[in-house]
N, C-alpha and C positions, 0 to 999 in steps of 0.2 A: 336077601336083606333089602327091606325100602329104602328109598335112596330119596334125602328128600331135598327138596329145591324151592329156593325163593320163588314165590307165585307160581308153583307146578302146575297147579288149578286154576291158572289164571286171576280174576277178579274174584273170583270167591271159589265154594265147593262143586259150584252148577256147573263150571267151564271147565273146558278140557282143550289142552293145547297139544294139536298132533302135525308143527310145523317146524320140530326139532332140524330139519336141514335147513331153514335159515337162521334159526338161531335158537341158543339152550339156552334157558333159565338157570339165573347163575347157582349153584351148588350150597346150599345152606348153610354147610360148615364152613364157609369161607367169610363169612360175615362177622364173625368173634375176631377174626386175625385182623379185618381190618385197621382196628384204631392202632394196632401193633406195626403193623405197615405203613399207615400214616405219618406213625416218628417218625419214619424211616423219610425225612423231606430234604435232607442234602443232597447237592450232586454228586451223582458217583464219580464223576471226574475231579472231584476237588482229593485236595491230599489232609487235609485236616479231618478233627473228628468227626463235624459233620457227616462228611461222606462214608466214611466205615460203614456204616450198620447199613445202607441201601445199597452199597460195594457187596457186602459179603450177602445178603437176599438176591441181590441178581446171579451172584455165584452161585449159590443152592438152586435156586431155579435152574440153570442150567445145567446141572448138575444130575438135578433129578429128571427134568425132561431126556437128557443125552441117555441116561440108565432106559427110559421107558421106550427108547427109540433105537437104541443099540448103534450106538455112535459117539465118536470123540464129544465132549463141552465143546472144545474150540472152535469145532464144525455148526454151532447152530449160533446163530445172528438171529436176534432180536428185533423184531419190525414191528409199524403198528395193524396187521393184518395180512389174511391171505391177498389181496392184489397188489398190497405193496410186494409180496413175497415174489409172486407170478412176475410182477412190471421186473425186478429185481433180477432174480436168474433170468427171465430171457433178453431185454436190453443188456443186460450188465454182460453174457454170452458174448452180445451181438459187437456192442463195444471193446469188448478185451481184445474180439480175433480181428477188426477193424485197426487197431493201435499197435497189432504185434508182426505186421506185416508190413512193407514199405508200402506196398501200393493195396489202397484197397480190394483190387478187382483181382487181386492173389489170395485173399482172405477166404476160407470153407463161408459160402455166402447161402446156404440151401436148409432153409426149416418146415419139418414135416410135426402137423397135428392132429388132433381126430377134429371131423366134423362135430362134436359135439362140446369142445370143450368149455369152459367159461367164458364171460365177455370179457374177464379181465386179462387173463390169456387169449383170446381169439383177437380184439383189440391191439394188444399189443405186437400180436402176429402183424397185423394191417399195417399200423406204424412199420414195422421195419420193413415190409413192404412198399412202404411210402419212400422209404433211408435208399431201396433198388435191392435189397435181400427178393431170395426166393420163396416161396412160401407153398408149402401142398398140404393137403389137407386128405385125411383118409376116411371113408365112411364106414358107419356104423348102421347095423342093419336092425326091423322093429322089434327082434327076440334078444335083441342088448349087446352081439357079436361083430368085434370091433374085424374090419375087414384085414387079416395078418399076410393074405395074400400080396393085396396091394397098396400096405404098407413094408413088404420086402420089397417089392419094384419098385418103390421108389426111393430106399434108401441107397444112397452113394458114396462116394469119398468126398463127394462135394457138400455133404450135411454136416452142418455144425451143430444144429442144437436138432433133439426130439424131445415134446413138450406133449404128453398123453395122463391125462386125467387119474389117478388110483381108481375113483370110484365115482359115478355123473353124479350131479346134486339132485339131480328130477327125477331120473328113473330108478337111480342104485346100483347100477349095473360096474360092475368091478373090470376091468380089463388086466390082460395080461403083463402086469410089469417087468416082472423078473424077465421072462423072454423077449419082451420088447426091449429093453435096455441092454440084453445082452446084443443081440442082431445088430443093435446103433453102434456098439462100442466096438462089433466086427467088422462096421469100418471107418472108427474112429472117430465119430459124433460122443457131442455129448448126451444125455438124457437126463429132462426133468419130470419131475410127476408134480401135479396139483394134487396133493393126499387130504386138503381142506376138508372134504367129505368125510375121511375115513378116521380121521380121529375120535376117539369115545367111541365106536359104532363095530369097530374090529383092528384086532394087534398089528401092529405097522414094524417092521423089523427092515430098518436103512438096511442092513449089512445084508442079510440075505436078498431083499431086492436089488441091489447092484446099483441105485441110481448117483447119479452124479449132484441132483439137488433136488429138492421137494419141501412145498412149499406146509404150510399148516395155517390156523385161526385159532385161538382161546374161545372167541365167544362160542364155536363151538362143542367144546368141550365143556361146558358150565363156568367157565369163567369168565372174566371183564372181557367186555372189548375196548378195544384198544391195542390188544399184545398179539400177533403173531409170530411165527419162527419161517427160517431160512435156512434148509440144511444146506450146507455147501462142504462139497467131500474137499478133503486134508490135501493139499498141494496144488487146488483148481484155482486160477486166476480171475477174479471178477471185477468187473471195474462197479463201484460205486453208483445207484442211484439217486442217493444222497450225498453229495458231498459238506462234510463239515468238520466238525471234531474227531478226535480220532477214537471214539468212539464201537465199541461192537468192532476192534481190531483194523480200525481205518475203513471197516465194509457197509456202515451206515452212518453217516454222522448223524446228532439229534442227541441231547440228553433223553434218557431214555424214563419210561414209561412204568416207574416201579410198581404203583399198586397191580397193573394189568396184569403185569410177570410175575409176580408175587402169589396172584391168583391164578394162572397156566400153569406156575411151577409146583404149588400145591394140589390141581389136580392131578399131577402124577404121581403121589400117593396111590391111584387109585386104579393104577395100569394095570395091577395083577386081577384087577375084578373085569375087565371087558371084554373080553371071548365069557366068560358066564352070562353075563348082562347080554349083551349081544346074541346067545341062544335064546336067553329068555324072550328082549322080543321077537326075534326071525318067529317062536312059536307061534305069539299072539296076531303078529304080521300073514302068517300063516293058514290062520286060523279064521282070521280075518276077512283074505282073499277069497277063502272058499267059499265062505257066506255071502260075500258078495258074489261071484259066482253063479253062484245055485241059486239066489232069491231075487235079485235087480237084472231082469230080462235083456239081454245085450249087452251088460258089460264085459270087459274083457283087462288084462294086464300088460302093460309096455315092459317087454324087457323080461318078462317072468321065465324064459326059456335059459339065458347065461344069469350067471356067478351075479349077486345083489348084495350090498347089504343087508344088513338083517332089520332093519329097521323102515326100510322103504318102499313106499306102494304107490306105483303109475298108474291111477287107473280112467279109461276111458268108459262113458258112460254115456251112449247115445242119445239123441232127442232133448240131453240138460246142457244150456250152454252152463259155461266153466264159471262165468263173474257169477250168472244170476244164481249159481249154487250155493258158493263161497258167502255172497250172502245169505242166505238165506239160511246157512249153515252158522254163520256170525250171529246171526239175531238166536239161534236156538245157543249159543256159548260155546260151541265147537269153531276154533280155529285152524286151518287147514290151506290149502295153496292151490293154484294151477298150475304154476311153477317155479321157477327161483323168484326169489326175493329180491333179487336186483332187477329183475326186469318186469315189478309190479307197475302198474300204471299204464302200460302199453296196452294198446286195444290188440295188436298182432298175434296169433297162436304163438307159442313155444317154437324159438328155431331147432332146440334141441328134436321135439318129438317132430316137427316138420323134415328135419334132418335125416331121421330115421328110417324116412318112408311114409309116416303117417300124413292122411290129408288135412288139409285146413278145416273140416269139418268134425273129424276128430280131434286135432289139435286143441280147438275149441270147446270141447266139452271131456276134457282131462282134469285130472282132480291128483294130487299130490299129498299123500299123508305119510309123515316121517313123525316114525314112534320114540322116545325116549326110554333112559332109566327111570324115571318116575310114572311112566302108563302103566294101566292097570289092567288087567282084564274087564275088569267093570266097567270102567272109558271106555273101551274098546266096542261091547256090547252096546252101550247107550247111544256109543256114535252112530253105529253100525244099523239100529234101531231108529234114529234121526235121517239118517241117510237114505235109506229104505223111502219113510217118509216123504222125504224132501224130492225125492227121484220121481217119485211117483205123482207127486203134486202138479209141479212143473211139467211132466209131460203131458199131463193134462189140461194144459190151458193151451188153448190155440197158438200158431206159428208163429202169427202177428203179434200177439202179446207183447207189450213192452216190460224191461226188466224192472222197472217200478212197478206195476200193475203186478207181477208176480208176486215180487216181495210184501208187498203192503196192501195188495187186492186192489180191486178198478177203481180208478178216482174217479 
């Protein structure tokens, strides 16, 4: 079934948007409930009528998200996105076992990550590193295998928290949570997963992965941003990174954000369609990669050897640097990435694929394309047929070449 999305196509029919890991195009049926949801403008904290009807919408959202996640209501907190989620369990962690101890320096003070994970997570790592926590970090090798060796050695009884990624935003690459969460909880750490990637793209089931908290985003699911979730398991103590009203059960304070959750919670309607959705692109993803492959001379795929999303494609493509692509792919109406979204602007390759193993010369000529439910096969080919194009141009103009002179020919 088409699945269809406000501006799926971009600015018109001619563009094609294959940048779905920074952000989805919000879900088209979600535009008629707006003005329904608008009523909905009292605080939920007031006890008059106002507040009712944005009371009882944030209660269904929750309600329906906890069903599509297989988990208590009570357990998911409301935030307005994935890094408040990430800032969230792992400060809030870090401060519970600081407060529940007489002397700090008795507190589980040792957190282990992957080298690849987000800057909102990796960041937050540093801060508490800054606060005198420990902090280690586990690498991740260029076929997408997260190193489980020497993430056994280094966990201890002195680990409070493990904070390992569901799925990378750049490459796809899934790691193993259920076994890593189990290993943390053998000796008594907690564990969180950033699963922000893996929503809409493949089934997330809290209960059978075991984790202790994990975080999400709307906007990547086709709805507002604005709204993220915060799973926090039934009995875990976290202290607040908002402190205010009492709020999301005293764990966030903030009146909250109803149109965003309104639209997250209505996309979970749609949970029993994404392992279907999800093969269908892996196919086209698939199908995709081969072509490129076999026809753009030295390409190659980061990550293509472990477990991926099905929607996401690393790929390295020699002789093109990354920006003068990305343009030159913009001016044709194909949208596409080098890497995350949050670390646009920076002239530096990707720490992630630097991370990896990859050199700065690769890192620099990486190309990122994250397929949606609204991609088509036909996109797929036109890109595919533009790219070809585009690779083949750019290699052809001399080293010295500047990236204007590319784009726009010699001034």
């Amino acid at each position: 079934m088409p699945f269809s999305t406000l501006c799926a196509n971009g600015r018109d029919a001619n563009t094609v948007y294959l940048d779905h890991n920074a952000t989805t195009p919000v879900a088209a049926e979600l535009a008629p409930q707006v003005q329904d949801w608008l009523s909905a403008w009292g605080n939920p904290s007031s006890i008059h009528w106002a507040s009712r009807k944005p009371k009882l919408l944030i209660r269904e959202a929750r309600r329906s998200l906890a069903q599509m996640l297989n988990c208590d209501p009570l357990e998911l907190v409301f935030t307005s996105g994935g890094s408040e989620s990430n800032n969230t369990a792992i400060k809030g962690v870090f401060e519970s076992l600081q407060k529940a101890v007489t002397r700090p320096s008795d507190a589980r003070n040792h957190y282990v990550l992957s080298d690849v994970e987000h800057p909102s997570v990796r960041r937050t790592a540093e801060y508490l590193r800054e606060r005198g926590a420990e902090v280690e970090f586990i690498g991740v090798d260029r076929s997408g295998f997260i190193d489980m060796n020497a993430y056994k050695e280094k966990l201890s009884e002195r680990t409070a928290l493990v904070s390992i990624m569901f799925a990378n935003n750049e490459t796809g690459n899934i790691f193993p949570i259920q076994d890593m969460a189990r290993l943390a909880h053998e000796k008594g750490a907690l564990f969180h997963t950033d699963a922000v990637q893996a929503l809409g793209k493949t089934p997330v089931d809290l209960a059978a992965l075991g984790v202790d908290l994990a975080s999400f985003s709307g906007h990547k699911f086709y709805a507002f941003k604005g709204a993220g979730l915060l799973f926090v398991r039934r009995g875990l103590q976290l202290e607040s990174l908002i402190h205010g009203g009492a709020q999301e059960r005293h764990r966030r304070g903030g009146t909250e954000n109803v149109l965003a959750i309104c639209s997250l919670g209505a996309m979970a309607a749609h949970a029993g369609e994404i392992a279907a959705r999800g093969e269908v692109m892996r196919q086209m993803r698939d199908e995709f990669e081969a072509r490129v492959l076999a026809e753009i001379p030295g390409a190659s795929v980061t990550g293509g050897e472990a477990p991926r999303l099905p929607n996401t494609s690393s790929l390295i493509l020699p002789g093109v640097d990354g920006e003068t692509l990305l343009m030159n792919l913009d001016i044709l109406g194909f949208a596409v990435s080098t890497g995350a979204a949050c670390s646009s602007g920076s002239p530096e390759p990707s720490p992630v694929l630097l991370a990896m193993g990859l050199s700065r010369a690769e890192a620099q000529n990486s190309l990122r394309v994250g397929l949606g439910w609204g991609t088509t096969p036909e996109q797929m080919a036109r890109f595919l047929e533009a790219l070809k194009d585009v690779v083949a141009r750019v290699r052809a103009f001399p080293p010295e070449t500047s990236i204007t002179e590319v784009v726009h020919g010699p001034i």
